[in-house]
Steps between C-alpha positions, in 0.01 A plus 500: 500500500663687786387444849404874500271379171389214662423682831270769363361222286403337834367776681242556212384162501453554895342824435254358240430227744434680800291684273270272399530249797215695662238331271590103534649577904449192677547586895787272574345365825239359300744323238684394782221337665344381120853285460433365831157392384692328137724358744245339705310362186805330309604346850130343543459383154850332541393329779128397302731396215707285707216376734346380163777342374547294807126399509489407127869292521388295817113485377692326143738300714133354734367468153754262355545280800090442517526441094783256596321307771176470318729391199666235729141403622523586834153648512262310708 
């Protein structure tokens, strides 16, 4: 294809698209702001993740060293 070809090709594809855009338009403030909102969700369930993570690794590692000192018999 020429870039003529592949110009008109393009500027029925944006026609058709304009076209139809009406029905699905999203108002772009409002997608803006509804990324902000993902944004905000994935960064507080990485820090949950990694909050939980830290609480189950030092809750194993309190674990093991009260299994070990009741298996040495230093329970009273």
């Amino acid at each position: 294809m020429t870039d003529d070809e592949l110009q008109i090709v393009a500027d029925k594809i944006c026609q058709r698209l304009s076209a139809e855009r009406k029905e699905f338009w999203i108002e772009p403030e409002s997608h803006y702001n509804a990324h902000h909102d993902i944004s905000d969700l994935i960064a507080d369930y990485r820090a949950a993740k990694n909050l939980f993570w830290k609480a189950f690794i030092g809750l194993a590692v309190i674990g093991g060293l009260v299994l070990g000192m009741v298996g040495l018999g230093y329970h009273k």
